[in-house]
N, C-alpha and C positions, 0 to 999 in steps of 0.2 A: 512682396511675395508671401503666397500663405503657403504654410511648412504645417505637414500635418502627419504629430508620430504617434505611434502606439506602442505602450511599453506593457509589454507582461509582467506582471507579478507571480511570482508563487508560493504559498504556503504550508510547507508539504506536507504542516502537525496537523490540519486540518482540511487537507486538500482542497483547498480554498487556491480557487487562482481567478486573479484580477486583473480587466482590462480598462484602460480607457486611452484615450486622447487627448494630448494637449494643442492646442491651437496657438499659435503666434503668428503675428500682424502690429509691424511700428504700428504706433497711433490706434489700434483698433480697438473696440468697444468687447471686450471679450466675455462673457458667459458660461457660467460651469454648466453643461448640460446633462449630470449625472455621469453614471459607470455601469457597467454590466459586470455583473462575476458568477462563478460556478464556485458551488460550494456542496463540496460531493454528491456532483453530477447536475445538483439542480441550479436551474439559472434565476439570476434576482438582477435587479433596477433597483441601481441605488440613486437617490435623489440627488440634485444638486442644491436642494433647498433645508437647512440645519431644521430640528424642528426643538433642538434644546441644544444645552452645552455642559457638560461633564466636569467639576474641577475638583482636584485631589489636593491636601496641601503641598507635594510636591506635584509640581509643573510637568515633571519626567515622566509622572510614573507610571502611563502609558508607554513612551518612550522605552521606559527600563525595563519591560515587560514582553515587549513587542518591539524589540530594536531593528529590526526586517521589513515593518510593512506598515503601510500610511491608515490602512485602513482595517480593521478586525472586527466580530463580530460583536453583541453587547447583549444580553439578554436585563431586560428589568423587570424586577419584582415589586410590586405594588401593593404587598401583601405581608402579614407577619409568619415568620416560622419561628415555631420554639424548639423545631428538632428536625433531624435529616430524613427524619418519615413525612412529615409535612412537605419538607423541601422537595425531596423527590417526588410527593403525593401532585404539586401544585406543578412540576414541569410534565408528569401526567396529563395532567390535564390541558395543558398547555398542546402536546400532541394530539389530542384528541378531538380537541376545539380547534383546529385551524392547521392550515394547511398550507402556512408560509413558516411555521417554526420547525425546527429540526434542531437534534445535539449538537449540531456544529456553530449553532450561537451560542452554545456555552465558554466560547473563547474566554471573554470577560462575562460576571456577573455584576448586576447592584439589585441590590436588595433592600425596600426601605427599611423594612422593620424585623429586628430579628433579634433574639436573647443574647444576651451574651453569653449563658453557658453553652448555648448551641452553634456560635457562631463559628469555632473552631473547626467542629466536627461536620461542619456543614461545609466551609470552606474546604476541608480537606477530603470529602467526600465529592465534591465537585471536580474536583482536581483527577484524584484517582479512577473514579469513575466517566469524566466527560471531557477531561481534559481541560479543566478550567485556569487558565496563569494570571488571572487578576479576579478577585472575589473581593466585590465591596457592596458599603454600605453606610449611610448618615452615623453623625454622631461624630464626637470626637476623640474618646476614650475607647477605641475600640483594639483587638488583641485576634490575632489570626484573619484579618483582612485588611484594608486599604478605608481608611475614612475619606471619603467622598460626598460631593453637592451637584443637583441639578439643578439648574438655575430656571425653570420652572416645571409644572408638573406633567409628565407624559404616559401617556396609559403603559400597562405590561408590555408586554410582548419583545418579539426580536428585532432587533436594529443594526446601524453600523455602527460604527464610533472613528473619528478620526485620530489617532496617536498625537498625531502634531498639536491639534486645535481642542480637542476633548470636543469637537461638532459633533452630534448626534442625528444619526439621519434615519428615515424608515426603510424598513425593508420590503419590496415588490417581488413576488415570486413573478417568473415571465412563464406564461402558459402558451404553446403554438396553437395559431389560430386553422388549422388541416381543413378547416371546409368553408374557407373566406366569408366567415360571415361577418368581420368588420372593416369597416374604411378606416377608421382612428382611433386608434387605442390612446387615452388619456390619463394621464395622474393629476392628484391636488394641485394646485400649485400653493397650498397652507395658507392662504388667504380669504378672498372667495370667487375663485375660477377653476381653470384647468387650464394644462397644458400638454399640449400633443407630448407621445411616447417618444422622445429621439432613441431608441434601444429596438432592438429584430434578433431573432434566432436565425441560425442559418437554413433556411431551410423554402424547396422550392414555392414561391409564389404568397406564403405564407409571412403576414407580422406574428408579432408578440406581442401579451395582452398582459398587462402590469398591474396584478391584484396586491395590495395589502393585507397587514395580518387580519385576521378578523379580531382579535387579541384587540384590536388597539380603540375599539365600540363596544358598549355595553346598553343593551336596552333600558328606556325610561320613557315616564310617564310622556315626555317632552320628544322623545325621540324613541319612539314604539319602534321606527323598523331600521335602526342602527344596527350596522352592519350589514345589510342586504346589498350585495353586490349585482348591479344591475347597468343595461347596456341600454342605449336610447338610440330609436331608426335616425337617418343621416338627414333628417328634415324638420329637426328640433336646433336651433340656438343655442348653445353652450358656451358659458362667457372662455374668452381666451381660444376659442377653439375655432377652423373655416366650419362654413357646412358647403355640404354639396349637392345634395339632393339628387346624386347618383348622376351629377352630371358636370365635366372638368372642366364648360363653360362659366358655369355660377361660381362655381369652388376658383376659380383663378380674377372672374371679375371682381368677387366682393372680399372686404378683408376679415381678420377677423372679429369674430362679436363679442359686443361689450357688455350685454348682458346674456341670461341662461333663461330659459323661456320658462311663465309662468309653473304652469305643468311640472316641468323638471324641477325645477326652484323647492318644487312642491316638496317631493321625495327628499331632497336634499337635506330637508328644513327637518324632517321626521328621520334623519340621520341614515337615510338610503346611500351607498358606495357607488360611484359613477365610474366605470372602468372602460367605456367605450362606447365609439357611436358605429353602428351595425348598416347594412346595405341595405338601399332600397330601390326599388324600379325608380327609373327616372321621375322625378317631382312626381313620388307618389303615385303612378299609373301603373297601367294595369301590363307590363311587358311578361314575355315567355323566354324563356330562354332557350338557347342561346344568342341567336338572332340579334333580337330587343336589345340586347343589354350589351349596346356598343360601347355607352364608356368607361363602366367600370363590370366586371365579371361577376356572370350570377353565381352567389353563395350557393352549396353544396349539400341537398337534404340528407342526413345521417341518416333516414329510417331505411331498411328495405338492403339493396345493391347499392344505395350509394349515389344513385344516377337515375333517381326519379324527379319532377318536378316538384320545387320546394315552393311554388305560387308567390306570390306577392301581395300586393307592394310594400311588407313589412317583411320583407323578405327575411335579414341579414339578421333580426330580431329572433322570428320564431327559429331559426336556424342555428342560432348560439343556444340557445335553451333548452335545445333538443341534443346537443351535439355536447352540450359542454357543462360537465357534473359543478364546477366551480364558477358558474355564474349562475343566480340563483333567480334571477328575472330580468323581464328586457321589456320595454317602452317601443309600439308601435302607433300608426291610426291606423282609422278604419272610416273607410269615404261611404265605399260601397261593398266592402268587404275585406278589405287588409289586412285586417288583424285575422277573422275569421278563416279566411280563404289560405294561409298560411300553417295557424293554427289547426288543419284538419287532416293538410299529409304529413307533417312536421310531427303531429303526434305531443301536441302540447296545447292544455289547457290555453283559451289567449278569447279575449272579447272586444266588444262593441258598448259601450257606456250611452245611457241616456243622453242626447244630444242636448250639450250644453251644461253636463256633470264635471268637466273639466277646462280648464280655459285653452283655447289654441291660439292664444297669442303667442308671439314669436316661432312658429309652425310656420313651413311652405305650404299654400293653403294649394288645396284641390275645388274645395266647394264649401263655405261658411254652413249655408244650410244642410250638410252633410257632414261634416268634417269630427271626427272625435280622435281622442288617446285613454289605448287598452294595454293590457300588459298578460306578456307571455310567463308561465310559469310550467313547472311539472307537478306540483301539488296542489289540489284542490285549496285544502285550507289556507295552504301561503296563499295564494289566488285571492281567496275571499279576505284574508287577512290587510294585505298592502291595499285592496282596493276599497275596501270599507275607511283606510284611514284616507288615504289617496283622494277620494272624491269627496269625502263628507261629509255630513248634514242628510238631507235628502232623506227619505222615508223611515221613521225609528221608534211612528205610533202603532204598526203592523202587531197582532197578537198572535197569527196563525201562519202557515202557509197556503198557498192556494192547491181547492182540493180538485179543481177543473185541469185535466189534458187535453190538449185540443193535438193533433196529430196532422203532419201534413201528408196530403193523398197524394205525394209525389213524391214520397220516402222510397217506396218500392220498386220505383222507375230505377234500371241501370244497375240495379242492385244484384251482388252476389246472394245466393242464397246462407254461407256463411257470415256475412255481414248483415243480412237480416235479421237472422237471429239472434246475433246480437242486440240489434236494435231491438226487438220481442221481448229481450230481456233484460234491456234495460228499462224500458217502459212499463215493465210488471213489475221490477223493483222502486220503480218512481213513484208506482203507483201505491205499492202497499207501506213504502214511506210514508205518502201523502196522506193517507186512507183514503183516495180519492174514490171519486165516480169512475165507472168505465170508460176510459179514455173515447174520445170521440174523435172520428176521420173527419177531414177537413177538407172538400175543395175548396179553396178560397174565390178560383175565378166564379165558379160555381153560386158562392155565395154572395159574390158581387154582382153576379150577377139577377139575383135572387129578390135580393133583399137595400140593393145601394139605388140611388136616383138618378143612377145615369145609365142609357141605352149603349154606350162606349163599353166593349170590352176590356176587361181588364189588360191585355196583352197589348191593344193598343192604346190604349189611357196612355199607359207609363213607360209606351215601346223607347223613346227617346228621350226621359225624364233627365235621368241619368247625365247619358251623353250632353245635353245640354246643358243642364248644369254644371257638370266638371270642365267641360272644354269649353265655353263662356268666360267660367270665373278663373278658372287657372289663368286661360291667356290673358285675360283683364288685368288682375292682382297679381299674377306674376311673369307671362311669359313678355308680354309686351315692353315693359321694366328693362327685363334682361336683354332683350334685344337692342334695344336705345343705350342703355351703360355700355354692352360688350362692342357696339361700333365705337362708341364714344376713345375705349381703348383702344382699338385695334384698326383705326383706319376705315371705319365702315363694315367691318366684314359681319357678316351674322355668324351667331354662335351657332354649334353644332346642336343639335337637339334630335335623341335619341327616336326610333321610325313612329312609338306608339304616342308620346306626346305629339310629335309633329302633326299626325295624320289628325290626330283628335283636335289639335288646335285652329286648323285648317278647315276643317267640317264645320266647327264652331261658327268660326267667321262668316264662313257663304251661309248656312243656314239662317243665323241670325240680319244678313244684309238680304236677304232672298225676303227673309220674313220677320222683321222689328220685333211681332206680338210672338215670336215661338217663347223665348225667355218666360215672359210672364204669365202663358200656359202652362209651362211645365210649374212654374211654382205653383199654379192654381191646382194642374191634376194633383200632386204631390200632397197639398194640403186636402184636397178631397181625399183622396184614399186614409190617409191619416186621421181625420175626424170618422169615417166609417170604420175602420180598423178599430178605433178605442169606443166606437158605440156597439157594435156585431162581433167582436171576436176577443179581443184579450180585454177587457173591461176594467176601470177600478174597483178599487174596494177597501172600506174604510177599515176589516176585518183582516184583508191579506195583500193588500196594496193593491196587488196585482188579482182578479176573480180569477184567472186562470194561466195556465202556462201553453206557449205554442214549439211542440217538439217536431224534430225531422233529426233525417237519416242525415251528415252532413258529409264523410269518407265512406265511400261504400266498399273499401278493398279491391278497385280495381288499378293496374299499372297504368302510370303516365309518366314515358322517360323525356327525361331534359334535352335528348339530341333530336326528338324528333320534330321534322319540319312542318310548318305550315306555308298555308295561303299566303299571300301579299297581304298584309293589312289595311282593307279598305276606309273602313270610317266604323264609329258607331253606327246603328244603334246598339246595346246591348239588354234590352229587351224586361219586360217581368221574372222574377223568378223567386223561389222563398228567401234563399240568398238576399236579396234587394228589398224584402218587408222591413227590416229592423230601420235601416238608413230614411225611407221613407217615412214613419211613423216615428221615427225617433226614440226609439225603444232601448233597453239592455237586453243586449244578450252575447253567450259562454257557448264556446265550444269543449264537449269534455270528453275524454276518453274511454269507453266499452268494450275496447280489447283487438284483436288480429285475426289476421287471416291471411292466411299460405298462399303464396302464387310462385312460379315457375319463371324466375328471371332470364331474361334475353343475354343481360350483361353478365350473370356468373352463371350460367347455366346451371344454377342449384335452387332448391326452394329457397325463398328467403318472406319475408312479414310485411305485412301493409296494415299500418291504425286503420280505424274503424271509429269514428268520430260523432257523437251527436248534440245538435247544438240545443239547447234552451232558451227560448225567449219569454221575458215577462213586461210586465205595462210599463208604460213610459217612467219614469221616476222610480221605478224600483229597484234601482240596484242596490240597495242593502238589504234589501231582501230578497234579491237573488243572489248576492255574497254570504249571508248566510245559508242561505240552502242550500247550495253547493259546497260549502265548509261541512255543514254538517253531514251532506250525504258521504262525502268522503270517511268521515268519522264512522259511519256504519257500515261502512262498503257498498254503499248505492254505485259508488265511482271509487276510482283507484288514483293513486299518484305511479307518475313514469317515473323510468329513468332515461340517464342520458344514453347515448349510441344509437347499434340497430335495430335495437328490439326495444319495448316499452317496454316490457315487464323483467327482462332480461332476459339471459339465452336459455335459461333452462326450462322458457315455458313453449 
């Protein structure tokens, strides 16, 4: 019989109170899976995994100290102080930079290096001022603290400490996740994997998302974006971790994975924090909510009332990033627009990479010929920053920027007249950036038709490009798979699969058994428009990579709520559109922020904000030099960094 108790602790000099579980089972293979505690007010995840071990020359003197409780707080110092101005200067700072320490680690101190004529007065200032009953530090000869050894070396910051064992363990501030934009929240496992959060607040329908100090990463040459806490959509690989790809089919037939998919591996390697995998439409398609999103619930766009459509299918990505000041970036794709098309009501920088700047191995593919990974942020320059190291290589002989705006003639369609003007003005700022020419209007079918060697319209060139190739390859590579495995367990039955995969997979099949050559039409249109596209419109160039940049309006401020119904979902097509140029030609391009505009909400019936988004595209291979130019217009206010919640800019604009 399994017997499962929970004991409370409590600490009442530091209102510290701790819970966990212990688990018993004769014979059973048992597992620490951590502890949750509150420690004046705020909640922490504490590991079950030691990440060092503490020893004093008495064995006690934890014990002697802390006779009450298994577990206390620990702060370490990594650092010399020769006086209690430094001491204090340094846990200063310690507040300031991170947002998992607070006074109430000051239960215990260790400190490696410190005077001995300060050591007293440091000790005893700790004490008086923060409450501190055990203040140590190396050496052996020491007078007004505890001589003490790590048994190896652990960055600053706050931790636990176990009394019994001198274990040292990290400390995970738990944030609620209020607008579900993750399936699984993850910790280290201090190896090289992860392990699902066993830890939740109580709170309606909502996990908890397990950040460490930031204290505990230091930037270098080797690891430029250490400490960047970032979330990755639920259709990337993560060793130790299921994926699901938003569907409780996949997630229960496969186990989990043994390794972290290149991509992610990437970030990791340049010291990126992995705290969670985010939501996404079902295997990366294109669903609406609420309907669509049968197996798991669509995340919640923070801009506006609350209860606008947050798009897809990097849903759960741009949605933390918008939504949550303590995650600093989040990892989507972009097939046909996933990254972008989330990115523009979400009100967060987020892109599309030159197809093939990244590897999408270990990714649920939607379409190889289509398929990339972008990353959501609120700062431009962070933007430009992770994804110049992120992708790498790739264009670094560029001397200029490009001084050509090409402009889409279908900005204006749909458009509020205050989102216009924004748009007006951002394109004058772009412009007198660039020193450019006078931006030039663009129809593109227009010019396809103009000046390309085919009598084929563009609308219907590449009316079905799309559609075929996602719904093709997806059920090829992966629906067909999943179908065979999930009878394999269950007796035959077929897995559930959400109405917009379904329908799309379904279309696939009879079109392709109707007509063998559709498939390798659509690659041919596909590759036609793209040889005209880099000969007629965005060009190289050996001077600015890209001869010119292709802009449009991409949020034009008007409302689209999450409850409202649509039609049955027939089938593709889903047609031409500017949207659909980047994927085709295989281009980079940023969707970036220009500001708000007022509308008159249904759901609070008060004014509330809607982004106003516009994207930039440049030639194929350039994204380092559209990560720079986007860094730098930020730097002069061509463009703005958001903040997290309702409003981009905050409420007081």
């Amino acid at each position: 019989m399994l017997h499962l108790i929970r004991l409370p602790f409590v600490l009442t000099s530091t209102r510290f109170i701790l819970f966990f579980t212990i688990l018993g089972y004769a014979a059973a293979n048992l597992s620490d899976n951590g502890r949750t505690a509150t420690l004046n007010d705020i909640s922490y995840y504490i590991s079950g995994v030691p990440v060092a071990q503490l020893t004093t020359p008495s064995s006690h003197a934890l014990q002697d100290k802390f006779p009450n409780d298994d577990l206390v707080t620990l702060t370490v110092i990594l650092a010399e102080a020769g006086s209690v101005e430094e001491y204090n200067s340094t846990l200063s700072n310690f507040r300031q930079e991170d947002d998992v320490f607070q006074d109430g680690f000051l239960q215990a101190v260790y400190i490696s290096d410190i005077s001995a004529e300060a050591l007293d007065a440091c000790a005893s200032f700790s004490d008086e001022t923060y409450g501190t009953k055990l203040f140590m530090t190396r050496g052996t000869n020491v007078t007004g603290a505890v001589s003490a050894t790590l048994n190896t070396t652990i960055p600053s910051g706050p931790y636990f400490v176990s009394t019994a064992t001198g274990n040292i363990f990290k400390a995970y501030r738990l944030y609620r996740d209020d607008y579900l934009a993750f399936t699984q929240p993850v910790i280290s496992d201090e190896r090289d994997g992860f392990l699902p959060l066993p830890a939740t607040t109580g709170d309606l329908m909502t996990r908890s998302i397990a950040v460490p100090s930031r204290l505990y990463t230091t930037p270098s040459a080797s690891q430029p974006l250490a400490g960047l806490r970032f979330a990755v959509k639920d259709i990337f690989h993560v060793k130790g971790v299921k994926t699901s790809g938003g569907s409780r089919a996949y997630y229960s037939t496969y186990g989990v994975q043994n390794t972290t998919a290149p991509s992610i591996q990437r970030l990791l390697d340049l010291g990126a924090v992995l705290v969670g995998k985010t939501g996404t439409a079902q295997f990366a398609n294109g669903d609406r909510p609420t309907a669509d999103w049968v197996d798991v619930h669509c995340p919640f766009n923070p801009r506006g009332d609350g209860y606008q459509q947050p798009s897809g299918s990097s849903t759960g990505s741009a949605v933390a990033v918008a939504a949550y000041a303590w995650l600093d970036a989040a990892v989507g794709s972009d097939t046909g627009g996933s990254m972008r098309s989330p990115a523009r009501v979400n009100g967060v920088y987020g892109n599309r990479p030159s197809t093939g700047a990244v590897s999408m191995d270990g990714v649920l593919p939607l379409s190889p010929h289509l398929d990339t990974a972008g990353l959501f942020t609120r700062s431009g320059a962070l933007w430009a920053n992770v994804t110049r190291h992120w992708y790498g290589g790739g264009d670094t002989n560029f001397s200029a920027y490009p001084r050509s705006i090409y402009i889409s003639s279908d900005s204006r369609d749909g458009s509020v007249p205050e989102a216009l003007a924004l748009f007006d003005a951002f394109v004058d700022r772009l412009a007198r950036f660039l020193n450019a020419t006078s931006p030039e209007v663009i129809d593109v079918r227009q010019r396809w038709a103009d000046s390309s060697n085919s009598t084929v319209p563009l609308d219907h060139l590449l009316n079905t490009t799309y559609a075929i190739l996602t719904a093709v390859d997806q059920y090829n590579l992966l629906g067909a798979q999943l179908i065979t495995d999930h009878a394999a367990l269950h007796a035959g039955a077929h897995p559930f699969i959400n109405p917009n995969p379904r329908t799309r997979w379904a279309w696939g099949q009879q079109l392709t058994a109707a007509d063998p050559s559709a498939y390798a039409a659509a690659v041919r249109n596909m590759s036609a428009f793209r040889d005209w596209w880099g000969s007629n419109i965005v060009r190289p160039s050996a001077a600015t990579c890209s001869e010119g940049l292709y802009v449009y309006l991409r949020a034009s401020g008007t409302a689209s709520y999450r409850d409202e119904y649509f039609e049955p979902n027939a089938a593709p097509p889903l047609g031409f559109a500017d949207w659909t140029i980047a994927g085709w030609v295989g281009a980079p391009e940023v969707v970036v922020p220009v500001g708000e505009v007022a509308y008159q909400s249904e759901v609070t019936g008060r004014t509330e904000w809607l982004p106003v988004m516009v994207t930039v595209q440049a030639g194929r291979g350039c994204d380092g030099m559209l990560a720079g130019l986007v860094g730098e217009m930020e730097g002069v206010g061509v463009v703005r960094g958001v903040r997290a919640g309702k409003r981009l800019f905050g409420e007081e604009e």
